[in-house]
C-alpha positions in Angstrom: -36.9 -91.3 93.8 -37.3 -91.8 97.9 -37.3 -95.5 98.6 -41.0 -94.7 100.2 -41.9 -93.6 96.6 -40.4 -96.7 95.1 -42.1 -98.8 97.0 -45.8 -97.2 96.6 -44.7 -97.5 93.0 -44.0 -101.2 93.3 -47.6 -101.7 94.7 -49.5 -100.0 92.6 -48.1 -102.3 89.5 -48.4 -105.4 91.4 -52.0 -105.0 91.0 -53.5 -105.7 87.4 -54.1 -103.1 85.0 -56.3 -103.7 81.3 -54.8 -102.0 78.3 -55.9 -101.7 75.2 -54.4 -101.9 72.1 -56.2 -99.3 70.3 -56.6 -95.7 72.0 -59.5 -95.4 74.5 -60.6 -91.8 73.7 -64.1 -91.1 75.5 -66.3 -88.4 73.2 -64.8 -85.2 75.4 -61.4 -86.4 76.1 -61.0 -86.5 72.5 -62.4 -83.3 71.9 -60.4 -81.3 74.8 -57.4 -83.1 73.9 -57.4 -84.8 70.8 -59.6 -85.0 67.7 -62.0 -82.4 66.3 -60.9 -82.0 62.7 -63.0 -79.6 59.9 -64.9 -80.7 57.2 -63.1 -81.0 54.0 -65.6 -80.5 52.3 -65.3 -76.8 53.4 -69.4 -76.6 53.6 -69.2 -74.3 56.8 -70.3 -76.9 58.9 -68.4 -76.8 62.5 -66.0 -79.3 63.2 -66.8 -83.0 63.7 -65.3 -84.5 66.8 -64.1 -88.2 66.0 -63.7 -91.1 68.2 -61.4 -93.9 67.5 -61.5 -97.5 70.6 -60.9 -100.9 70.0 -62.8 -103.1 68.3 -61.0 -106.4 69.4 -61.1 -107.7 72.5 -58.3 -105.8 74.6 -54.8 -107.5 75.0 -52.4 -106.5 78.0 -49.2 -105.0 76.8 -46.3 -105.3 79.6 -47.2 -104.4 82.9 -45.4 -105.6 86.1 -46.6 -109.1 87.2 -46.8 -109.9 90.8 -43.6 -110.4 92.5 -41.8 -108.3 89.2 -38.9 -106.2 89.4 -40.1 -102.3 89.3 -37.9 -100.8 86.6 -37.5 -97.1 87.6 -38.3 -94.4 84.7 -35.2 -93.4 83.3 -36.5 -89.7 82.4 -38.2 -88.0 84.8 -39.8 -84.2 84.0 -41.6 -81.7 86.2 -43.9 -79.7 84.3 -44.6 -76.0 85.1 -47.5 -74.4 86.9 -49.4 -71.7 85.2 -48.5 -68.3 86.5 -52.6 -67.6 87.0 -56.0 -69.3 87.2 -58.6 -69.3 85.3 -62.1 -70.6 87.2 -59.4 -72.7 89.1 -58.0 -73.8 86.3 -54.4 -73.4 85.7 -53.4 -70.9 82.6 -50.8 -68.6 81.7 -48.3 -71.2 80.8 -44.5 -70.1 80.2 -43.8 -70.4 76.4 -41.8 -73.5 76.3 -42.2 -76.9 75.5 -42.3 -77.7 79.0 -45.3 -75.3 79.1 -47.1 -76.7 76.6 -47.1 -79.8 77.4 -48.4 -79.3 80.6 -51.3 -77.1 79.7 -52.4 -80.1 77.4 -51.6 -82.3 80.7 -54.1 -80.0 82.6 -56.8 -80.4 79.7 -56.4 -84.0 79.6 -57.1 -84.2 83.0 -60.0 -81.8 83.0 -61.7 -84.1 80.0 -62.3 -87.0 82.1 -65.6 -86.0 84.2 -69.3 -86.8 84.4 -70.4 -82.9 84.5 -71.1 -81.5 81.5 -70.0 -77.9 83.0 -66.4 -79.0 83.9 -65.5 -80.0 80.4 -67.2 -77.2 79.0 -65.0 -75.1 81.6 -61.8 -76.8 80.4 -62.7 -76.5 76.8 -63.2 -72.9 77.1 -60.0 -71.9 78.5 -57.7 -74.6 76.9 -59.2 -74.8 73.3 -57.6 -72.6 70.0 -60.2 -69.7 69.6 -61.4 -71.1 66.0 -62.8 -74.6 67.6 -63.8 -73.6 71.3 -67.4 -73.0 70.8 -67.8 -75.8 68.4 -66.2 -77.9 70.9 -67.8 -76.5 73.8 -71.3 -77.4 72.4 -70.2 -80.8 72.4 -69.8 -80.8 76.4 -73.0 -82.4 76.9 -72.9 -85.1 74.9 -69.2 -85.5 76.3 -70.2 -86.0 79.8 -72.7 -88.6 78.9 -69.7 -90.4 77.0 -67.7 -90.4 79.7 -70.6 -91.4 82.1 -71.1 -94.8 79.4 -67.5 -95.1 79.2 -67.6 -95.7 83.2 -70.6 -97.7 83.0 -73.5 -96.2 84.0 -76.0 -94.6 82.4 -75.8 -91.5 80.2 -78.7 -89.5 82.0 -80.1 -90.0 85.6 -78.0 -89.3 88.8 -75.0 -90.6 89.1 -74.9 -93.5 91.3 -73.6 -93.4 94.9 -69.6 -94.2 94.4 -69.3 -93.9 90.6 -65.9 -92.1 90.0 -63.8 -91.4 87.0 -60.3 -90.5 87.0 -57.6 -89.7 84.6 -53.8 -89.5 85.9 -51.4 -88.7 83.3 -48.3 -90.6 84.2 -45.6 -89.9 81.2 -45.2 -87.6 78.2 -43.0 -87.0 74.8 -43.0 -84.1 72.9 -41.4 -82.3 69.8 -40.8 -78.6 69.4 -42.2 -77.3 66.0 -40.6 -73.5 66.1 -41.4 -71.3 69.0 -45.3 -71.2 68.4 -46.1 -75.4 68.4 -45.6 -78.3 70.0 -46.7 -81.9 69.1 -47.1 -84.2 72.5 -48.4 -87.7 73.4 -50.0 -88.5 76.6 -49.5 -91.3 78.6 -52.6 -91.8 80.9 -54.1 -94.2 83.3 -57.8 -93.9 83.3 -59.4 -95.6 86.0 -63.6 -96.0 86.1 -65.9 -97.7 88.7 -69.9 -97.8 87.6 -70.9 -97.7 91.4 -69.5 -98.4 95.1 -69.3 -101.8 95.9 -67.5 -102.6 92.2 -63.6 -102.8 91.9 -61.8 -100.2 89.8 -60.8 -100.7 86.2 -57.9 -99.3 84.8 -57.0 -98.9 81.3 -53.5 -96.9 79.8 -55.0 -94.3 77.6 -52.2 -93.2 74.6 -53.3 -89.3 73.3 -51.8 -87.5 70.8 -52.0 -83.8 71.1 -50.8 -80.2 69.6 -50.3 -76.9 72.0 -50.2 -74.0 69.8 -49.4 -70.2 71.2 -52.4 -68.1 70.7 -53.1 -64.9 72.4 -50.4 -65.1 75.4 -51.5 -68.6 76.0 -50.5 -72.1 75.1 -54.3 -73.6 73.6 -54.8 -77.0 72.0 -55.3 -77.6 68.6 -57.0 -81.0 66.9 -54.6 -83.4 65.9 -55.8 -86.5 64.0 -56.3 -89.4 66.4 -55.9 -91.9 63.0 -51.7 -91.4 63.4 -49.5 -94.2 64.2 -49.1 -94.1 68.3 -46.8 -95.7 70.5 -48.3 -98.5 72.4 -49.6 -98.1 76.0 -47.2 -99.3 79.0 -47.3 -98.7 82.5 -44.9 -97.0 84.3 -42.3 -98.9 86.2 -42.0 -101.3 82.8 -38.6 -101.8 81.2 -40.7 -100.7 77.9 -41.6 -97.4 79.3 -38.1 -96.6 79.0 -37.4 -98.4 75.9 -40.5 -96.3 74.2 -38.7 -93.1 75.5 -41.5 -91.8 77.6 -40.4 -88.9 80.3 -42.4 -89.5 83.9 -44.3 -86.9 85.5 -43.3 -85.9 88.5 -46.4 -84.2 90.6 -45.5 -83.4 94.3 -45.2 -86.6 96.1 -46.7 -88.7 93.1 -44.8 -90.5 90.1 
């Protein structure tokens, strides 16, 4: 890492960041990403998305305090590009873990937005054929989520400086044969209700599966119930100590 990037690095953990202890997964982040699991009662009914937050008031887990020493990530990966697009998303993934992981990286990303065509857009080309259009009839109601989550109001215009972000900063991932591969996401999500207001950051922890379907790597649901590592910021002794890998995207850690 340059010493230019280090010291960005250092200043953006000098400033303070709210975790949670429990994950954070908004309505459609969960669906493109995380959670939508059948009925066992096998009644036909489509999938049911499920939503897991906190319930306790949120406790910071270790993040640089001003003045800390930045601790640089001891694993670094960079994740491949799809070899096509797809509506300007990325697809075509090579079949590796590497690949999958980033397609769920790109799906994550796509999750976190107040339009309802966006998601619907990434849940089309990411999702596993037998849960896209149950999933992608949930993209209204994810957007309004998301739009709560950030603190405004779920219908109405959006107001003037309102923004939602998700930035996936690390990643782990186990191979399960040639066809699957489990992954957790490391995210910062970062919401402001309107302009004037000062961002609020949270570390977001999603699990997720990739599964190779039809030349593609597609996500599959993966129960959001599992035991999880912690969130932790990058630049933390306990990102290393967790065994998280950072992302390296262009000139960004």
């Amino acid at each position: 890492m340059t010493l230019d990037l280090q010291q960005k690095a250092q200043r953006r953990m000098r400033r303070a960041v709210i975790t949670l202890t429990a994950i954070v997964l908004v309505l459609v982040a969960a669906l493109v990403v995380i959670a939508v699991t059948g009925d066992d009662a096998g009644d036909g009914k489509p999938p049911v998305a499920r939503e897991q937050t906190s319930t306790a008031a949120p406790e910071p887990t270790e993040t640089l305090p001003d003045g800390g020493e930045y601790v640089a990530p001891a694993r670094y990966v960079k994740l491949p590009g799809g070899d096509a697009e797809k509506g300007g998303l990325p697809v075509k993934f090579p079949r590796t873990p590497e690949g999958a992981t980033a397609m769920l990286v790109a799906s994550a990303r796509n999750a976190w937005s107040f339009d309802p065509a966006t998601i619907k857009a990434g849940i089309l080309t990411y999702a596993a054929a037998d849960y896209r259009d149950a999933m992608a009839s949930s993209a209204e109601d994810g957007a309004k989520g998301n739009r709560e989550y950030a603190g405004i109001p779920a219908t109405g215009e959006i107001p003037a400086g309102a923004s939602l972000t998700a930035w996936p900063i690390g990643v782990k991932w186990a191979e399960k044969g040639s066809s699957t591969v489990d992954a957790v996401l490391l995210l910062r999500v970062t919401h402001t209700p309107k302009q004037g207001v000062e961002p609020t950051t949270t570390l977001v922890v999603s699990p997720a599966q990739a599964v190779w379907e039809s030349g593609d790597w597609k996500v599959m649901p993966t129960d959001p119930t599992q035991n999880l590592p912690d969130p932790v910021d990058i630049g933390t002794a306990k990102f290393n100590q967790d065994g998280w890998k950072a992302l390296q995207e262009g000139d960004r850690l």
